[in-house]
C-alpha positions as CSV (number, residue, x, y, z in Angstrom):
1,X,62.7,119.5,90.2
2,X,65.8,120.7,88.3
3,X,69.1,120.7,89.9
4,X,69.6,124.1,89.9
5,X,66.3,124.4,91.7
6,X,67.3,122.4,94.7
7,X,70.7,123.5,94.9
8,X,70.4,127.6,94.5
9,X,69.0,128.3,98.0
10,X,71.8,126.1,99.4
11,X,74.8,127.7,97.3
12,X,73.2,131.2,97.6
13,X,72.8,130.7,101.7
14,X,76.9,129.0,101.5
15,X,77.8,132.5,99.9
16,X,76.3,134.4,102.6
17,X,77.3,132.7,105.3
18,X,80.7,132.0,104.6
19,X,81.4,134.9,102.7
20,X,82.1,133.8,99.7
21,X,81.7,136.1,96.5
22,X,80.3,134.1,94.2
23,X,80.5,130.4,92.8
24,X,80.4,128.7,89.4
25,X,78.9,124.8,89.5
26,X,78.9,122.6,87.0
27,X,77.0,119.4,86.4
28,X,76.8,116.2,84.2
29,X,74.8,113.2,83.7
30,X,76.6,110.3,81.9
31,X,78.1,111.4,79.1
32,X,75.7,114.4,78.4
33,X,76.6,117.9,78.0
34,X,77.4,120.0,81.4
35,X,74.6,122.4,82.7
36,X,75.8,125.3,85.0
37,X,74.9,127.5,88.0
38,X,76.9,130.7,87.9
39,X,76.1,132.8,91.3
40,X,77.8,135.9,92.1
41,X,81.5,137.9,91.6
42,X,84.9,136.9,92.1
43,X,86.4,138.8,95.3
44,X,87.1,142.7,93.6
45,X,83.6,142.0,92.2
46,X,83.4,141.0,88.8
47,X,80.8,139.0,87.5
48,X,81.6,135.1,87.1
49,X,80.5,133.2,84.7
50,X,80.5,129.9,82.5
51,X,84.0,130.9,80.8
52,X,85.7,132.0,84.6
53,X,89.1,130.9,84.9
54,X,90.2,129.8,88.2
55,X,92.9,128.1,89.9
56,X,92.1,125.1,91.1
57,X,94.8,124.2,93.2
58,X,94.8,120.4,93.6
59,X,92.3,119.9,91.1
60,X,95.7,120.1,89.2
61,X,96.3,116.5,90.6
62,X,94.1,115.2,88.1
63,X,95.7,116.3,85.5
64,X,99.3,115.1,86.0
65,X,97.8,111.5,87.2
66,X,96.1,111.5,83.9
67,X,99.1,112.2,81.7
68,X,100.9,108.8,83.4
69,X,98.1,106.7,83.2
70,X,97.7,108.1,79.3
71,X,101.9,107.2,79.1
72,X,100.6,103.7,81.2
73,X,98.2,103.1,78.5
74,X,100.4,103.5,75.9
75,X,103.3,101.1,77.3
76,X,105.7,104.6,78.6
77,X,105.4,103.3,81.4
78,X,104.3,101.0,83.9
79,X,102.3,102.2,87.4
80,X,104.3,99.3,89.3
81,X,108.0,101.0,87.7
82,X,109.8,101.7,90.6
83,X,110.7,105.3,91.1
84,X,114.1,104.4,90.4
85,X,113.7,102.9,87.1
86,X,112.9,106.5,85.6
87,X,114.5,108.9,88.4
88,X,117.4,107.1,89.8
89,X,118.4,110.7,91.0
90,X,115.7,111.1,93.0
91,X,116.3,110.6,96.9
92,X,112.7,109.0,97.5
93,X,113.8,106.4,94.9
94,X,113.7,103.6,97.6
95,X,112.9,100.3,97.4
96,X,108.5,100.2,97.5
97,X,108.4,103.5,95.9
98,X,106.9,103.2,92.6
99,X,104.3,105.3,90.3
100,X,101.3,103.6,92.4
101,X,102.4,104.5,95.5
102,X,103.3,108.0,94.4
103,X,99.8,108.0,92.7
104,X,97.8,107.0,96.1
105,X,100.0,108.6,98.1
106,X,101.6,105.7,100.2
107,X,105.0,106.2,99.2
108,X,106.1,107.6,102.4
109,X,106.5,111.0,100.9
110,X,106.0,114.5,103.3
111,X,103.1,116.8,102.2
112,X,105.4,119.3,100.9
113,X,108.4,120.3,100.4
114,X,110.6,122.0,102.9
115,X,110.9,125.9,102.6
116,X,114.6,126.2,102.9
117,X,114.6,123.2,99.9
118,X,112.6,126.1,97.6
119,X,112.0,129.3,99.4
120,X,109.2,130.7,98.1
121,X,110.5,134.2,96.8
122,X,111.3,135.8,93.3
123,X,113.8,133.5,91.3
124,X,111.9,130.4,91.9
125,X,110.2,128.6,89.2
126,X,109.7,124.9,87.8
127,X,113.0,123.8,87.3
128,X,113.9,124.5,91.1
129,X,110.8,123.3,92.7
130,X,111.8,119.9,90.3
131,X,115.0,120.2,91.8
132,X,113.9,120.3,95.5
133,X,111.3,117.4,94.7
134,X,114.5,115.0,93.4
135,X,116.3,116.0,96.9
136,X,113.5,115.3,99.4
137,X,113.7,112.6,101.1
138,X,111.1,110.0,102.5
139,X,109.6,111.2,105.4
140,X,108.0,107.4,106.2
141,X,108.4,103.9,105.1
142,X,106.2,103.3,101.9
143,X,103.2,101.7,102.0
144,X,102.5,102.4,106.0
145,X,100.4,105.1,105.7
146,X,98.2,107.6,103.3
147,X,99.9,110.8,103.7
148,X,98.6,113.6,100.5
149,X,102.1,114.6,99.1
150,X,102.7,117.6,97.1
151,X,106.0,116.1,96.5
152,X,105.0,112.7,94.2
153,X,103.0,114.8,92.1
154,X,106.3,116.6,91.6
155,X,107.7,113.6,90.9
156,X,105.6,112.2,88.6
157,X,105.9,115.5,86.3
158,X,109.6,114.8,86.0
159,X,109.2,111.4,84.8
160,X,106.4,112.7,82.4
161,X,109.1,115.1,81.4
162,X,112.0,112.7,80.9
163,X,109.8,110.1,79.2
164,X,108.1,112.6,76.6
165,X,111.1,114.8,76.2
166,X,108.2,118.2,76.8
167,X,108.2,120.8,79.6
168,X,105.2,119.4,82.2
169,X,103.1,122.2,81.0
170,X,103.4,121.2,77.1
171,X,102.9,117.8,78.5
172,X,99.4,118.5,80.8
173,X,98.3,120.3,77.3
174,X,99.2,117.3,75.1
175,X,98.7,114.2,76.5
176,X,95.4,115.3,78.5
177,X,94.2,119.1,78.2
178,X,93.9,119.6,74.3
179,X,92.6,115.7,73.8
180,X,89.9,116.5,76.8
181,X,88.7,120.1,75.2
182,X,89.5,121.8,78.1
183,X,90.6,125.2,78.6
184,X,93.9,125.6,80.7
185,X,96.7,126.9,81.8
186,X,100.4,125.8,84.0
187,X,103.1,128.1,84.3
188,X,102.0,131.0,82.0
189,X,99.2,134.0,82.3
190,X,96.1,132.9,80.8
191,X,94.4,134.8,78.0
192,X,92.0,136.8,80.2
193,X,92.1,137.7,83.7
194,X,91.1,134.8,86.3
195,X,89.1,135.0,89.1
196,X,90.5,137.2,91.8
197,X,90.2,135.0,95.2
198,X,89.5,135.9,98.5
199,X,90.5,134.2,102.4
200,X,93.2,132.7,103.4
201,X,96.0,134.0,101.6
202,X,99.2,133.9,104.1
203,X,102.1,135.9,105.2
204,X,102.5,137.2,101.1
205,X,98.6,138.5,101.2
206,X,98.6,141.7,99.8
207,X,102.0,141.4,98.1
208,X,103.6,140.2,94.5
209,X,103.5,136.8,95.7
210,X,100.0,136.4,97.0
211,X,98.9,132.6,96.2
212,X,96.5,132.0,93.6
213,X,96.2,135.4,92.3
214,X,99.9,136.8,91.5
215,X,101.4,136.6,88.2
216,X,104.2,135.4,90.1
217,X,102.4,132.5,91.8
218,X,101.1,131.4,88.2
219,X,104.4,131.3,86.9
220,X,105.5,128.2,88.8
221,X,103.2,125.6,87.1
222,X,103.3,123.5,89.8
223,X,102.3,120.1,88.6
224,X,100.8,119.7,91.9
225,X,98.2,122.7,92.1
226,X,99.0,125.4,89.8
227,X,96.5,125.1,86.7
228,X,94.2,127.3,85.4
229,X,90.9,126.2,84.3
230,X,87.1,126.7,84.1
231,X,85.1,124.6,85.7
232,X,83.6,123.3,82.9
233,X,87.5,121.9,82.6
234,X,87.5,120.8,86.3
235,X,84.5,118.9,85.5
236,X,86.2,117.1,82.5
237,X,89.2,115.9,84.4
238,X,87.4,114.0,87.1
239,X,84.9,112.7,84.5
240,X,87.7,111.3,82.9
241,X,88.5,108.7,85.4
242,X,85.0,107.9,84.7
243,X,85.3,107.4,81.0
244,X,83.9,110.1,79.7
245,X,84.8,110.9,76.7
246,X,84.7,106.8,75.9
247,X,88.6,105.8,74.8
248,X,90.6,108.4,76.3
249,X,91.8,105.7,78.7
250,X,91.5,102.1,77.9
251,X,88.7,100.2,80.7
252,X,91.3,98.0,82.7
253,X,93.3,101.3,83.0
254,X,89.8,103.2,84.1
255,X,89.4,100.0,86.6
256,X,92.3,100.5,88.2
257,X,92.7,103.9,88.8
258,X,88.6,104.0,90.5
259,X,89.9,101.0,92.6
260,X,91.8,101.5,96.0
261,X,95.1,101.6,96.5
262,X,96.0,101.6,100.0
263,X,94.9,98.1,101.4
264,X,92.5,99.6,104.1
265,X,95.9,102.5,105.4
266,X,94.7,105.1,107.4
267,X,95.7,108.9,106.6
268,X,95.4,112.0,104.8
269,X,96.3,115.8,104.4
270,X,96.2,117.0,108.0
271,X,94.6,117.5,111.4
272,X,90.8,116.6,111.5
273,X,91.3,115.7,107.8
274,X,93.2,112.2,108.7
275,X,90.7,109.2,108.6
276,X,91.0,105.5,110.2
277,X,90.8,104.3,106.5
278,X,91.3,107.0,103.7
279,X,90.7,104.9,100.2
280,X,92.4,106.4,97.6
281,X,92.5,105.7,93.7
282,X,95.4,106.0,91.3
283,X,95.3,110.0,91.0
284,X,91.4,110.2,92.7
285,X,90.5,110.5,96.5
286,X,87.9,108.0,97.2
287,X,84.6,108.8,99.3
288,X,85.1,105.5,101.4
289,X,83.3,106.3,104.8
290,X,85.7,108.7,105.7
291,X,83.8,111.8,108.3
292,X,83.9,115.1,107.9
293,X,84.3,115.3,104.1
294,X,83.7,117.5,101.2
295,X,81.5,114.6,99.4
296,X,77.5,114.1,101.1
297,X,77.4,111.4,103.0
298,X,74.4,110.4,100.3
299,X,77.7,109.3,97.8
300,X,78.6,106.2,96.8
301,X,82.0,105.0,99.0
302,X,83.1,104.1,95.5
303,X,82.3,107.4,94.6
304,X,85.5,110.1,93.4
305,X,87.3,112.7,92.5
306,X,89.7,115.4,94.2
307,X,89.5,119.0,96.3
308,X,91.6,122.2,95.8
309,X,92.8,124.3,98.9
310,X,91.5,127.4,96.3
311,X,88.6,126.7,97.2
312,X,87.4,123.9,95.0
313,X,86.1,120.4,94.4
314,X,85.5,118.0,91.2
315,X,83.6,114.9,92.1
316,X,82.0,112.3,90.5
317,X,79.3,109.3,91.5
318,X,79.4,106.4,89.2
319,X,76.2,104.7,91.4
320,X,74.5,108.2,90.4
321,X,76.2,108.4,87.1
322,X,76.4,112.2,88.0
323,X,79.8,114.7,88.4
324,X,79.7,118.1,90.0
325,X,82.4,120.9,90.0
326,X,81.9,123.7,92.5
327,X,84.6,126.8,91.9
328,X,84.0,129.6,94.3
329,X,86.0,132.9,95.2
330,X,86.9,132.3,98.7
331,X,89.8,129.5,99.9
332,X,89.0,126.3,101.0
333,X,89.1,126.5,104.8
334,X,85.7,128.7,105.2
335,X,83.4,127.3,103.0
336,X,83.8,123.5,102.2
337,X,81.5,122.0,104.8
338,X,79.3,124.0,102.5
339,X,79.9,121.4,99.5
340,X,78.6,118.5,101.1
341,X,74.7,120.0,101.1
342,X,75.3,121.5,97.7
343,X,76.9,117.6,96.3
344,X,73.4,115.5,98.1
345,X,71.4,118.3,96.5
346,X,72.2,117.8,92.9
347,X,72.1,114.0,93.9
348,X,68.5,114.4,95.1
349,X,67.8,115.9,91.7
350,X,69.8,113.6,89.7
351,X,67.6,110.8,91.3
């Protein structure tokens, strides 16, 4: 039975029941060619399909964790440089805060950053989110726990900056985008309309300043979830970390960055979503044996990748030698105990 056999009843009962408008999946074996399953419309109902752009909010994550370890490879860099060896400006730059731990989120770092550091009204772009990210304190001493930052992927983009001399957008594009074939955007309006979004959306729903869907939200290219992409492209960046295509990334890079970083740390984002032990690569989330979670329970522990609050998730199971990316139309909070059925289905199928 094909994939898309087994998992169309599943994604076409997640739609309904969660009320989601639609869904684009897409799915890999080794280093074969993705196959798709395009269901539905985005949320003021146009048709989706294989060429959908999206934002993929954390998904993002990927991206900037790919451009250092592209700079590691290449002797930029180091991932054990302390912080302070390229940002000695930056108020995180502590002793025990270095790329790894921004990269696995044990420096110590808060989730995000605090509104009155960047409030989130017209004026506010790049440059001043950079700005609040080199003021913001650590909010715990590194390597005590996993806490997901918003903030070292922030910091990471400035040292991606200031050691290539390019804007983090120009950056993304050459160092991992353009060499990866994929089709994306940070910081700028992308050549055709993305997929309009529906859920939770916030106090600026309905306004100029709605997340994911406002001109003005785009325009921040935040390295830490504001990129653009299809997910044909989501599917590329967490098949990356996997070696696909074969010498983007040299192997003892590869091994590292699948490997966990935290030493058996407990964490995570948030409420239910904080585990006893939360594994966690050098840019990738590990499956581990952490409960509830986005990834079936049928993955490998070893298995990888990341989730988006948009309402995404690129993963990849090197046991299965399979990836899946599922980009739907609603947020993330409804729906993703959806993406677990949808993940052991195209396992089942992938044998």
């Amino acid at each position: 039975m094909s994939w898309q056999s087994r998992v169309t009843p599943l994604a076409e009962a997640a739609l309904h029941n969660r009320a989601v408008p639609g869904l684009v999946l897409a799915v890999a074996r080794g280093h074969d060619v993705p196959e798709y399953l395009v269901l539905g419309t985005d949320a003021v109902g146009r048709a989706l399909t294989t060429d959908s752009l999206f934002p993929v909010a954390s998904i993002t994550k990927l991206a900037t964790a790919l451009a250092v370890l592209r700079l590691a490879a290449d002797g930029v860099v180091e991932v054990d440089d302390a912080l302070a060896k390229h940002l000695p400006d930056a108020a995180a730059a502590r002793d025990g805060v270095t790329l790894r731990a921004m990269l696995s989120h044990t420096a110590g770092l808060p989730i995000d950053l605090a509104p009155e550091a960047a409030s989130y009204a017209p004026g506010l772009d790049w440059p001043a989110l950079a700005r609040a990210c080199l003021t913001t304190p650590l909010s715990a001493p590194p390597g005590s726990d996993v806490q997901y930052s918003n903030i070292g992927s922030g910091l990471l983009a400035i040292v991606v900056e200031r050691r290539t001399g390019l804007p983090i957008a120009a950056a993304l594009d050459a160092l991992v985008l353009s060499p990866l074939g994929i089709e994306g955007t940070l910081g700028s309006e992308p050549p055709r309309p993305p997929a309009v979004l529906t859920g939770e959306l916030g106090d600026h729903a309905g306004t100029a300043l709605e997340p994911f869907n406002s001109p003005f939200w785009r325009s921040l290219g935040m390295p830490w979830g504001g990129l653009l992409t299809t997910a044909g492209g989501a599917l590329a960046l967490v098949r990356a970390f996997a070696g696909v295509p074969a010498g983007f990334l040299p192997a003892d890079v590869l091994a590292d960055a699948v490997r966990d970083q935290t030493g058996g740390l407990g964490g995570g984002l948030f409420g239910a979503l904080r585990w006893p032990r939360c594994p966690w690569g050098l840019g990738v989330e590990l499956r581990g044996d952490k409960s509830p979670h986005w990834a079936p329970a049928e993955a490998s522990p070893d298995s990888f990748g990341h989730v988006g609050a948009s309402g995404c998730l690129a993963w990849c199971d090197p046991a299965a030698d399979v990836a899946w990316a599922i980009l739907g139309t609603r947020t993330f909070e409804r729906w993703w105990r959806a993406w677990p059925a949808i993940g052991g289905a195209v396992l089942a199928s992938e044998g």
